[in-house]
PDB file with SEQRES, HELIX, SHEET and CRYST1 records, atoms N, CA, C and O in Angstrom:
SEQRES   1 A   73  UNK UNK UNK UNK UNK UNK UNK UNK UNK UNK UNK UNK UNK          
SEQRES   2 A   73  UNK UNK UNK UNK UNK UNK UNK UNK UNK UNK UNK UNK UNK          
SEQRES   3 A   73  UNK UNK UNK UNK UNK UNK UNK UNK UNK UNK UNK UNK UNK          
SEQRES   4 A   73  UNK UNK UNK UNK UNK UNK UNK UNK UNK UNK UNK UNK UNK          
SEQRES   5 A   73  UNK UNK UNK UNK UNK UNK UNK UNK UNK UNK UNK UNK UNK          
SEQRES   6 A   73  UNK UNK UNK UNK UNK UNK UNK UNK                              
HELIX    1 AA1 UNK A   25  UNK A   30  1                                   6    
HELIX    2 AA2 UNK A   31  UNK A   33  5                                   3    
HELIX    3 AA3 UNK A   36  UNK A   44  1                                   9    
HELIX    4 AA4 UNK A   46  UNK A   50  1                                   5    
HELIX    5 AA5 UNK A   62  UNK A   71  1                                  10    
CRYST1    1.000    1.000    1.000  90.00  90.00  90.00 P 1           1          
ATOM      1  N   UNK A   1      52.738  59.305-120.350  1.00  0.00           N  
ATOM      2  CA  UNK A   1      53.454  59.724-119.161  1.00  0.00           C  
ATOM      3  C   UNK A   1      53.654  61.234-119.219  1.00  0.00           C  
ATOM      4  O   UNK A   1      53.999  61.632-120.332  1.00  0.00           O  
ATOM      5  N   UNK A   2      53.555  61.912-118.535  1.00  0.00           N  
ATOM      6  CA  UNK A   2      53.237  63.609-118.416  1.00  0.00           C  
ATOM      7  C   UNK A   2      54.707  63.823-117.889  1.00  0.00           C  
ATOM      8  O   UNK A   2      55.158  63.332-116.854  1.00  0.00           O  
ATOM      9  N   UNK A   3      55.176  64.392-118.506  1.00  0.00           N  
ATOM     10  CA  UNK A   3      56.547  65.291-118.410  1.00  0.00           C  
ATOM     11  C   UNK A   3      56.736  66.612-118.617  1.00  0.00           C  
ATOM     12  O   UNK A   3      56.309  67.136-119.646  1.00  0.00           O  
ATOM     13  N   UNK A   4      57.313  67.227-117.793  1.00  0.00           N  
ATOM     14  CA  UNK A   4      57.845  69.224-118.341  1.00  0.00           C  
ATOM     15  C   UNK A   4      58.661  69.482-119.412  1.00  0.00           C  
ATOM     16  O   UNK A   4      58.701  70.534-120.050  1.00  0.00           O  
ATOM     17  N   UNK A   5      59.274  68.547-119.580  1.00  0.00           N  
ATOM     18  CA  UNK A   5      60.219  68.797-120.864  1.00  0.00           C  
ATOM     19  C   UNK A   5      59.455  69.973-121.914  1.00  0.00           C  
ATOM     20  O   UNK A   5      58.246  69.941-122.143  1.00  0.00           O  
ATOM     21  N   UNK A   6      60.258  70.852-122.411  1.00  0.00           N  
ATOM     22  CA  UNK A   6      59.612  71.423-123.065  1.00  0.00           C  
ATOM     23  C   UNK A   6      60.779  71.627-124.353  1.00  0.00           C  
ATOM     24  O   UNK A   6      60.591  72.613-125.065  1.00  0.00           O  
ATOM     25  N   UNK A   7      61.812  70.856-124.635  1.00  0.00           N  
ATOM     26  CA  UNK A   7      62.717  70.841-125.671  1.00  0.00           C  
ATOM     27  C   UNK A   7      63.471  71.949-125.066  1.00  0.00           C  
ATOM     28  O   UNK A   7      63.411  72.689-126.048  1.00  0.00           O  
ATOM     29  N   UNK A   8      64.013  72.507-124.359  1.00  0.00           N  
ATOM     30  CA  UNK A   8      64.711  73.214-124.151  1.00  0.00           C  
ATOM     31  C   UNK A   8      65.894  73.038-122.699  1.00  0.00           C  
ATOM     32  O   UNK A   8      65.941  73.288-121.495  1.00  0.00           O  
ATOM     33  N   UNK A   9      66.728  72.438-123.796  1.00  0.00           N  
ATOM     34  CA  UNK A   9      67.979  71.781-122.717  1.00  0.00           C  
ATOM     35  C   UNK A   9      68.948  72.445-122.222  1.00  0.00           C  
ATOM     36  O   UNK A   9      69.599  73.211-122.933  1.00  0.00           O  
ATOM     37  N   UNK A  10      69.110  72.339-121.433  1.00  0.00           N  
ATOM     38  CA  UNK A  10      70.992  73.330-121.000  1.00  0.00           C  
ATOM     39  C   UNK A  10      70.932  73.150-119.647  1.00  0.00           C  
ATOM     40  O   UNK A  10      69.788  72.879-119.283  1.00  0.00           O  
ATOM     41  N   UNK A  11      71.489  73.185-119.037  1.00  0.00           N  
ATOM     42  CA  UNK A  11      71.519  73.233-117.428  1.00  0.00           C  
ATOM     43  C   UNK A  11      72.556  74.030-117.054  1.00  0.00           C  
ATOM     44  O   UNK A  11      73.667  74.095-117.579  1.00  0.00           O  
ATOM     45  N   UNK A  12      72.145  74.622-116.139  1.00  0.00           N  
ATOM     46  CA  UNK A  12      72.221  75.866-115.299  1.00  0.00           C  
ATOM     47  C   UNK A  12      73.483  75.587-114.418  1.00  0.00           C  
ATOM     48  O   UNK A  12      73.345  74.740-113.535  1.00  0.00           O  
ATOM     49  N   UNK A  13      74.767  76.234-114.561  1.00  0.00           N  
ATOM     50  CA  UNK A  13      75.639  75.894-113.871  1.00  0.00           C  
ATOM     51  C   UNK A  13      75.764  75.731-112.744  1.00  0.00           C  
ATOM     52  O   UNK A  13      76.133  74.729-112.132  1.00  0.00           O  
ATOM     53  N   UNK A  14      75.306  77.216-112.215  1.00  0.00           N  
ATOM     54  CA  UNK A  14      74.769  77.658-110.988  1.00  0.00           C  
ATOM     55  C   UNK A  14      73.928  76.939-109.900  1.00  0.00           C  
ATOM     56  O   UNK A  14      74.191  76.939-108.698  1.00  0.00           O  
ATOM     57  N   UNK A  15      72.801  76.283-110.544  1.00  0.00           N  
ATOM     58  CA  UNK A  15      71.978  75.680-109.893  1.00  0.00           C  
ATOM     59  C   UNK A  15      71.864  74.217-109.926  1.00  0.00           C  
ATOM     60  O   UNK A  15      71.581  73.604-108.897  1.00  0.00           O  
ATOM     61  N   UNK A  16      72.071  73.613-111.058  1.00  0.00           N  
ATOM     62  CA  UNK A  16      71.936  72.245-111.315  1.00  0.00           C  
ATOM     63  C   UNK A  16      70.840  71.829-112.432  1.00  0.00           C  
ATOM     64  O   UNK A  16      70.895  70.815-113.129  1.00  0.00           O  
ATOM     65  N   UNK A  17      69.921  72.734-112.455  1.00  0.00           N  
ATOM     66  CA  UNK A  17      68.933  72.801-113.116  1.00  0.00           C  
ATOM     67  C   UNK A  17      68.517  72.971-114.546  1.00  0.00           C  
ATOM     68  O   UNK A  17      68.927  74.057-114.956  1.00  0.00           O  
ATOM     69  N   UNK A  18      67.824  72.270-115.502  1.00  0.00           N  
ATOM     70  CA  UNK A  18      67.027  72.947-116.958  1.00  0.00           C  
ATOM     71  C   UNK A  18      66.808  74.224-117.233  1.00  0.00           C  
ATOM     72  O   UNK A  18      65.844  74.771-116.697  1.00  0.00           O  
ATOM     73  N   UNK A  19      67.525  74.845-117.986  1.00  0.00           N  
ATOM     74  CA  UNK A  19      66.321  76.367-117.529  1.00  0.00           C  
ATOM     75  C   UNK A  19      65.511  76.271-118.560  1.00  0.00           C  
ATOM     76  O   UNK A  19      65.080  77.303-119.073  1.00  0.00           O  
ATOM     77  N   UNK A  20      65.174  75.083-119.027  1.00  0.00           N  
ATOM     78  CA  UNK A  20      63.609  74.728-119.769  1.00  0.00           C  
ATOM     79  C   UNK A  20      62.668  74.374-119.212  1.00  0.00           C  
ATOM     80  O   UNK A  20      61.549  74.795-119.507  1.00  0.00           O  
ATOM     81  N   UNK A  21      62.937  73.314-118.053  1.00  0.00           N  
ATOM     82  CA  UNK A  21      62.081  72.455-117.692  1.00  0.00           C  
ATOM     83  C   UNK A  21      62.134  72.367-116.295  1.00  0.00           C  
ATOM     84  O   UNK A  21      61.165  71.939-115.668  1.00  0.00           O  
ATOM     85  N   UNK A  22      63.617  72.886-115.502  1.00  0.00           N  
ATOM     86  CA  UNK A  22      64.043  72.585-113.874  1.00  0.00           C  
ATOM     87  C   UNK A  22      64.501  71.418-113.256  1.00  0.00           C  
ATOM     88  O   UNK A  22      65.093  71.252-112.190  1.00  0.00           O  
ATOM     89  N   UNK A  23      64.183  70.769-113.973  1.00  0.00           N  
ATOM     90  CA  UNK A  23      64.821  69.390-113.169  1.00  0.00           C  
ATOM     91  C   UNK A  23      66.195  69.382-113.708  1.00  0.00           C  
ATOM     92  O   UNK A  23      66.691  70.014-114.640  1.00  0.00           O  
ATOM     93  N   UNK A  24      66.876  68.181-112.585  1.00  0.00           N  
ATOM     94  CA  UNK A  24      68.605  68.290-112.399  1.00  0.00           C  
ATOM     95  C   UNK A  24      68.647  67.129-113.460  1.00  0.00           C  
ATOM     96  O   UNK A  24      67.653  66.405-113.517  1.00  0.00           O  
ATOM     97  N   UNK A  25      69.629  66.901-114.246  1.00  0.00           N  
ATOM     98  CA  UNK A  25      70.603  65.827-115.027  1.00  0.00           C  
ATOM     99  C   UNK A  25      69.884  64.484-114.589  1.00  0.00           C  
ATOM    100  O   UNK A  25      69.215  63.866-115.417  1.00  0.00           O  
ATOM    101  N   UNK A  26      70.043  63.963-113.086  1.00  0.00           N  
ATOM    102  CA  UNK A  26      69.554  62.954-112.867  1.00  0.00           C  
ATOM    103  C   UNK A  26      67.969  62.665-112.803  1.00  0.00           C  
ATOM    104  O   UNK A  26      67.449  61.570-113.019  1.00  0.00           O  
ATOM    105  N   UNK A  27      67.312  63.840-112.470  1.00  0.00           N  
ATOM    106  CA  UNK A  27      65.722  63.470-112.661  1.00  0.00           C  
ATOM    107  C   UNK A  27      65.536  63.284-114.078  1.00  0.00           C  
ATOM    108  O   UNK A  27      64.754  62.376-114.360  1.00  0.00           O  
ATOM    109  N   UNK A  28      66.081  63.945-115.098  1.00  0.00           N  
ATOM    110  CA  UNK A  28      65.706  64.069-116.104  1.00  0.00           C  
ATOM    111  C   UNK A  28      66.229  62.290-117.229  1.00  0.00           C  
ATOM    112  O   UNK A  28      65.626  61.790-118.178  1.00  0.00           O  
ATOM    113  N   UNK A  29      67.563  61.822-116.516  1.00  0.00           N  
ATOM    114  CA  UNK A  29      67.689  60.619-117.021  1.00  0.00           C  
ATOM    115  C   UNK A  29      67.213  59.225-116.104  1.00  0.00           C  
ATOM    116  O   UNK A  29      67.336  58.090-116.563  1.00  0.00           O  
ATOM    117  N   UNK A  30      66.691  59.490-114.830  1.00  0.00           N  
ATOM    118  CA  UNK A  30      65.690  58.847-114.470  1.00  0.00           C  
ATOM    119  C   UNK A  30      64.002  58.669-114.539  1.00  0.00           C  
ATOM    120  O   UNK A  30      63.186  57.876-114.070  1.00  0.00           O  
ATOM    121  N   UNK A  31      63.969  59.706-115.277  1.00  0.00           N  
ATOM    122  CA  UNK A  31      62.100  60.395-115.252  1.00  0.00           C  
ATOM    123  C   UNK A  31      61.489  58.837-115.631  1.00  0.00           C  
ATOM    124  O   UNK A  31      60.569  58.642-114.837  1.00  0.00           O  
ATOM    125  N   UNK A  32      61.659  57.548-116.618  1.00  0.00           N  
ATOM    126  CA  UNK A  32      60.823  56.958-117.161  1.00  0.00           C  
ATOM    127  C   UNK A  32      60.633  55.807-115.877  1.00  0.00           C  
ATOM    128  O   UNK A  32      59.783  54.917-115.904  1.00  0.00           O  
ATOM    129  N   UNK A  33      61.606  56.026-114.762  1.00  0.00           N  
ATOM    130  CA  UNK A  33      61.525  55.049-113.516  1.00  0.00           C  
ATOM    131  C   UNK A  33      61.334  55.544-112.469  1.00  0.00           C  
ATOM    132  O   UNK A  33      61.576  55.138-111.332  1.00  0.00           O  
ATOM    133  N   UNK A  34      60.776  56.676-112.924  1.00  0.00           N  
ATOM    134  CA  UNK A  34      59.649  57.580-111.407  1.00  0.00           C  
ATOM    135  C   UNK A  34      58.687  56.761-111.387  1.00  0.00           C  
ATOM    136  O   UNK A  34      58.359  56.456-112.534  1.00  0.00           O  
ATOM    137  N   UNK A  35      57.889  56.106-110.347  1.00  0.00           N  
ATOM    138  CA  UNK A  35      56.232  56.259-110.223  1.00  0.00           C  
ATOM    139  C   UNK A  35      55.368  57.478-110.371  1.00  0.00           C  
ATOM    140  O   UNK A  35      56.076  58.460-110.149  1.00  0.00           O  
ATOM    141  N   UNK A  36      54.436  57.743-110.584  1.00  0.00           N  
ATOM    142  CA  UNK A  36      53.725  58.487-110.913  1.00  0.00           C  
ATOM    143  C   UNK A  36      53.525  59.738-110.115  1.00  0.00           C  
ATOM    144  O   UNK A  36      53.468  60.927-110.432  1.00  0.00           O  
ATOM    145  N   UNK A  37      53.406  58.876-108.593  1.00  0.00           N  
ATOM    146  CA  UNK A  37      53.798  59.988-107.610  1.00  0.00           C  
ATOM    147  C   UNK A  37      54.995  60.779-107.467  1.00  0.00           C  
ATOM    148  O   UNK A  37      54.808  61.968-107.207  1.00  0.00           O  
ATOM    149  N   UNK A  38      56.373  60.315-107.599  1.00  0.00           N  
ATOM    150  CA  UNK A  38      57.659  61.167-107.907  1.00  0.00           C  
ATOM    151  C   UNK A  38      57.680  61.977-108.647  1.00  0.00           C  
ATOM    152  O   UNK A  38      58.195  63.077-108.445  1.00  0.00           O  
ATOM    153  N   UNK A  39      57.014  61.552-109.883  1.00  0.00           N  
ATOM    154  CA  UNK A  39      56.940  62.470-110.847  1.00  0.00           C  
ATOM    155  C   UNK A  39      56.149  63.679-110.372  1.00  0.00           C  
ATOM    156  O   UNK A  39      56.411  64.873-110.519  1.00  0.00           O  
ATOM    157  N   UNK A  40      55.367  63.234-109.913  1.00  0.00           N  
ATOM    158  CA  UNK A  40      53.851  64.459-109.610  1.00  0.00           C  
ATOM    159  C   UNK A  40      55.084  65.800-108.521  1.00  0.00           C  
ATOM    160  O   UNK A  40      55.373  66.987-108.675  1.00  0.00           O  
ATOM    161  N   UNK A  41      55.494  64.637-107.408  1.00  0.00           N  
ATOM    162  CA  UNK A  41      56.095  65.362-106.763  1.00  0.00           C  
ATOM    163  C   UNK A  41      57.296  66.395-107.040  1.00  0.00           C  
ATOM    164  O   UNK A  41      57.495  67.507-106.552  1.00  0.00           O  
ATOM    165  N   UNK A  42      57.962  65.726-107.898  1.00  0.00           N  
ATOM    166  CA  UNK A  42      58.703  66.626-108.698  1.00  0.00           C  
ATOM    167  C   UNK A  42      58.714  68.028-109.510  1.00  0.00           C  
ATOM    168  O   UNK A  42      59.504  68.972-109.512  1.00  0.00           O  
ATOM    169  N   UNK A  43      57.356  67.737-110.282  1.00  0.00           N  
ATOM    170  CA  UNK A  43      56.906  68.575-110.957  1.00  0.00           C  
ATOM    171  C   UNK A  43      56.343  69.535-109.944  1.00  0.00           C  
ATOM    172  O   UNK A  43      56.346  70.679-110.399  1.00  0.00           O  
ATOM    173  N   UNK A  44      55.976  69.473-109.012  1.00  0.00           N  
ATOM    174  CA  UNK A  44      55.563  70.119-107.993  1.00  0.00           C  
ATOM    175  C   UNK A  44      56.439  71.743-107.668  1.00  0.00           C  
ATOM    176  O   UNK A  44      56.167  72.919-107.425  1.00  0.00           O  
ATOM    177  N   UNK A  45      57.766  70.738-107.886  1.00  0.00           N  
ATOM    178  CA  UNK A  45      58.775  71.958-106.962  1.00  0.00           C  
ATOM    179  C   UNK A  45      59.362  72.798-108.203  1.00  0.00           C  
ATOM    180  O   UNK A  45      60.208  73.675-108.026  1.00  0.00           O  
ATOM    181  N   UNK A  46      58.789  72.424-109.636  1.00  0.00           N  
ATOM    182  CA  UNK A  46      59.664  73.015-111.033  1.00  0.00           C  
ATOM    183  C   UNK A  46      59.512  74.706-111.206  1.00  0.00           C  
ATOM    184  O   UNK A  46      60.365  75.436-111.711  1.00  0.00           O  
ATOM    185  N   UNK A  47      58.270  75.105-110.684  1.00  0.00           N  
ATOM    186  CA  UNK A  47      58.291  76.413-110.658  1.00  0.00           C  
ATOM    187  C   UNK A  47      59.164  77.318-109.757  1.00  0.00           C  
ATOM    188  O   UNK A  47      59.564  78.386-110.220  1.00  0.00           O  
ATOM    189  N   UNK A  48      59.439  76.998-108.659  1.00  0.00           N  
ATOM    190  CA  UNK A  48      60.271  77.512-107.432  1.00  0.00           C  
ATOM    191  C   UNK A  48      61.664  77.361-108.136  1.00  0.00           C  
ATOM    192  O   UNK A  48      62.479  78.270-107.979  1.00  0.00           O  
ATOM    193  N   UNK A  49      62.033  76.139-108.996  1.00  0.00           N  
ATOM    194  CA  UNK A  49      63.442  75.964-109.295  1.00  0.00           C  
ATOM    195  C   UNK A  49      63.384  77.091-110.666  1.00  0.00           C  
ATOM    196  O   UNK A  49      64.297  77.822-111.050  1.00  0.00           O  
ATOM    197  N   UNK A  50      62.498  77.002-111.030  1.00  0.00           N  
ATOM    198  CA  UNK A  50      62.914  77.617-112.530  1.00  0.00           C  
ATOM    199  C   UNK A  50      63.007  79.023-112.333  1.00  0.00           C  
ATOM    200  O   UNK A  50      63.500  79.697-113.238  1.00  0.00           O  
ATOM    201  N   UNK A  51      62.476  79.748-110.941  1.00  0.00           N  
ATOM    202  CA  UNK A  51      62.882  81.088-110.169  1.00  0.00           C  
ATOM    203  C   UNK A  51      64.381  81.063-110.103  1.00  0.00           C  
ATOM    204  O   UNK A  51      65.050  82.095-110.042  1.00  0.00           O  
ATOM    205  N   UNK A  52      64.735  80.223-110.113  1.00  0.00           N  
ATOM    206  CA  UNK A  52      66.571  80.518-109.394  1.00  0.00           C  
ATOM    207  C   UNK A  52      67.225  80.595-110.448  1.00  0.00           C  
ATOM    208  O   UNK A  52      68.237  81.290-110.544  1.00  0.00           O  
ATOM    209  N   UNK A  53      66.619  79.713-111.631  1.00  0.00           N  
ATOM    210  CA  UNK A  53      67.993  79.989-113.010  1.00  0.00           C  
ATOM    211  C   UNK A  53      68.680  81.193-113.186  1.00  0.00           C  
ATOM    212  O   UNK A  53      68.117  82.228-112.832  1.00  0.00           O  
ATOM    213  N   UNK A  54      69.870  81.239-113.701  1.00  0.00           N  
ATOM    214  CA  UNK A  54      70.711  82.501-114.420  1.00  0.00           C  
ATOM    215  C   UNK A  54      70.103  82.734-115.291  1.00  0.00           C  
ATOM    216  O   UNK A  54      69.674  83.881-115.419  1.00  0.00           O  
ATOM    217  N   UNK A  55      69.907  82.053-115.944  1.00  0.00           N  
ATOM    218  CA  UNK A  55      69.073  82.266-117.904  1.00  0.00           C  
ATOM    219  C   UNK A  55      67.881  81.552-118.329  1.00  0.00           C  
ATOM    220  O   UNK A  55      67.368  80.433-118.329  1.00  0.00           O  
ATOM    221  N   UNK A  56      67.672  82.909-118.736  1.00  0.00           N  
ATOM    222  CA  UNK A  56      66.355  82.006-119.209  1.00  0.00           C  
ATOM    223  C   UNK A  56      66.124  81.857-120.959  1.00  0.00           C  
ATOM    224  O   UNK A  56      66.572  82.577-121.851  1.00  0.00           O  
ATOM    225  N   UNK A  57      65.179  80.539-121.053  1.00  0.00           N  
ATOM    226  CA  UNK A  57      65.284  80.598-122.925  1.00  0.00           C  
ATOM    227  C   UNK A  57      64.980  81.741-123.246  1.00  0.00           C  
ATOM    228  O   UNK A  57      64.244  82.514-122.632  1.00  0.00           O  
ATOM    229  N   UNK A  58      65.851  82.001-124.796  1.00  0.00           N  
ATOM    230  CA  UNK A  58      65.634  82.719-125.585  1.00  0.00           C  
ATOM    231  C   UNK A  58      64.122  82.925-126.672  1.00  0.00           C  
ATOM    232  O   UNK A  58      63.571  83.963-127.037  1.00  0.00           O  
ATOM    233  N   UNK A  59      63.873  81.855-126.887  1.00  0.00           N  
ATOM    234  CA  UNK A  59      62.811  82.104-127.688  1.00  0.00           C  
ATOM    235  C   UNK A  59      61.750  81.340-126.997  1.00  0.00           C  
ATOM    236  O   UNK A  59      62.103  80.390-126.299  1.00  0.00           O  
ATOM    237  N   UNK A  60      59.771  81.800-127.161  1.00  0.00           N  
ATOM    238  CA  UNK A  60      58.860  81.463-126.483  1.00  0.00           C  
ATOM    239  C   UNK A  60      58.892  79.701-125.994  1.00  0.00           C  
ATOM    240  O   UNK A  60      59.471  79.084-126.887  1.00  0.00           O  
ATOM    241  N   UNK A  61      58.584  79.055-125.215  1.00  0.00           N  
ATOM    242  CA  UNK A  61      59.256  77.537-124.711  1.00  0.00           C  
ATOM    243  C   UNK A  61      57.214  77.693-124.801  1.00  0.00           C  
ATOM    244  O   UNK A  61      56.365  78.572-124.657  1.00  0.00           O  
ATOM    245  N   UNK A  62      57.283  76.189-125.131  1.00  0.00           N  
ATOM    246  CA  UNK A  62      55.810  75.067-124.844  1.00  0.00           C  
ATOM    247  C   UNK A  62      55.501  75.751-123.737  1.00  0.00           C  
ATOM    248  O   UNK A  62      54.659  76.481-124.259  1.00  0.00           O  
ATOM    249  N   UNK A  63      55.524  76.119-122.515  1.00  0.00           N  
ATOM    250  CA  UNK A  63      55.019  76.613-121.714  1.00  0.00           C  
ATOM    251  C   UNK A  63      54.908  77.956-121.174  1.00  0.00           C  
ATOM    252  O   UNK A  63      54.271  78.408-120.223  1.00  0.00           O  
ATOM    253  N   UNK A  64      55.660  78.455-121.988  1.00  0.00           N  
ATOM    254  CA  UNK A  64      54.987  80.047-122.176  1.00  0.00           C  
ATOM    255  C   UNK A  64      53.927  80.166-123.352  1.00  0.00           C  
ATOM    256  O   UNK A  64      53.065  81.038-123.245  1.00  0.00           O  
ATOM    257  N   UNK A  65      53.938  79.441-124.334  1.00  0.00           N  
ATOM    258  CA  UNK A  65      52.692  79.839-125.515  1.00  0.00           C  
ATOM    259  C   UNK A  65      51.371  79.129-124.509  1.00  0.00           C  
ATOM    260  O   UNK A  65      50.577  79.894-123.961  1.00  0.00           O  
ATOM    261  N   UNK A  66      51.247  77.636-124.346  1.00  0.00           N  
ATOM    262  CA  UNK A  66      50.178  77.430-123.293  1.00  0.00           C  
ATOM    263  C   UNK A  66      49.834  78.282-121.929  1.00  0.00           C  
ATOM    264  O   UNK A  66      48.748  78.062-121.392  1.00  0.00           O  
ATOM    265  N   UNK A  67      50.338  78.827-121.606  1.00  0.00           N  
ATOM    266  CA  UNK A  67      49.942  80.002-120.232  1.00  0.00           C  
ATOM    267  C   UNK A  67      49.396  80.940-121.077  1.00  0.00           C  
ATOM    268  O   UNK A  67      48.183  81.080-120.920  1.00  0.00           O  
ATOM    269  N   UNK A  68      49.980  81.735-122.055  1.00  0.00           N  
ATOM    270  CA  UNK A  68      49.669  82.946-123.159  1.00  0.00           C  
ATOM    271  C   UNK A  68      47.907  82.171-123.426  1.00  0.00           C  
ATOM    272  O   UNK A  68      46.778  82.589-123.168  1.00  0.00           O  
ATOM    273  N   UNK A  69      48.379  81.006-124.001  1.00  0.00           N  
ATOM    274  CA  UNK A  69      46.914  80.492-124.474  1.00  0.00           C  
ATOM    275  C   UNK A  69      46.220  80.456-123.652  1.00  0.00           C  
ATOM    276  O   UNK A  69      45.506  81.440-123.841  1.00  0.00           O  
ATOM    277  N   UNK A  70      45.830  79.884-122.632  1.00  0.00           N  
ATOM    278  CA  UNK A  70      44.986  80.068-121.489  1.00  0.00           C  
ATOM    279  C   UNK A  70      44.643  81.104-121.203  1.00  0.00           C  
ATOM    280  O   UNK A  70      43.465  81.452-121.280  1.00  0.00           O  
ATOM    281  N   UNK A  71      45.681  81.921-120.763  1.00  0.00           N  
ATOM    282  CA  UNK A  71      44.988  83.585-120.482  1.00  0.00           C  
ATOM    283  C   UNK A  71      44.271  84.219-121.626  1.00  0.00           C  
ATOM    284  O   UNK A  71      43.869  85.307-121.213  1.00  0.00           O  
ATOM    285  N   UNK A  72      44.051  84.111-122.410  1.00  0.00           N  
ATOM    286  CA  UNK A  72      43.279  84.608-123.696  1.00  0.00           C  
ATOM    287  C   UNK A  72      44.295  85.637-124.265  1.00  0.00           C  
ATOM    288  O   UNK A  72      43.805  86.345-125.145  1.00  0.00           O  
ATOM    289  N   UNK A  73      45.130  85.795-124.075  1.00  0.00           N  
ATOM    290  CA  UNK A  73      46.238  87.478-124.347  1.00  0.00           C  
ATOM    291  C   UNK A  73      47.055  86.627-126.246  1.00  0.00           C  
ATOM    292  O   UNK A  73      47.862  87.273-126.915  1.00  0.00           O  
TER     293      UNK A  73                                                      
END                                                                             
């Protein structure tokens, strides 16, 4: 099952949000009773949310070393 989680928990007072991953409290303790499509859809909107956080992690997250990796840098 494909998830954003990237170990990096806290949620964002401000917004509602992961500033690991973006999703709210409840997506994140409902994720294993999404269909596939919710999920998809979800993940969809994680970049736009993860724009709004106050904070962001401190040290490199699973998805900053994979983007780094991809780009060859």
């Amino acid at each position: 099952m494909e998830s954003p989680c990237i170990l990096v928990c806290a949620i964002d007072d401000r917004t509602g949000y992961c500033f690991g991953c973006g999703r709210t409290r409840e997506e994140i303790g409902s994720w294993t009773l999404y269909t596939d499509a919710e999920r998809h859809s979800i993940m969809q909107a994680l970049p736009t949310r993860l724009e709004t956080v106050e904070r962001k992690p401190r040290r490199e997250t699973r998805r900053a070393r994979l983007a780094r990796d991809r780009s060859g840098a």
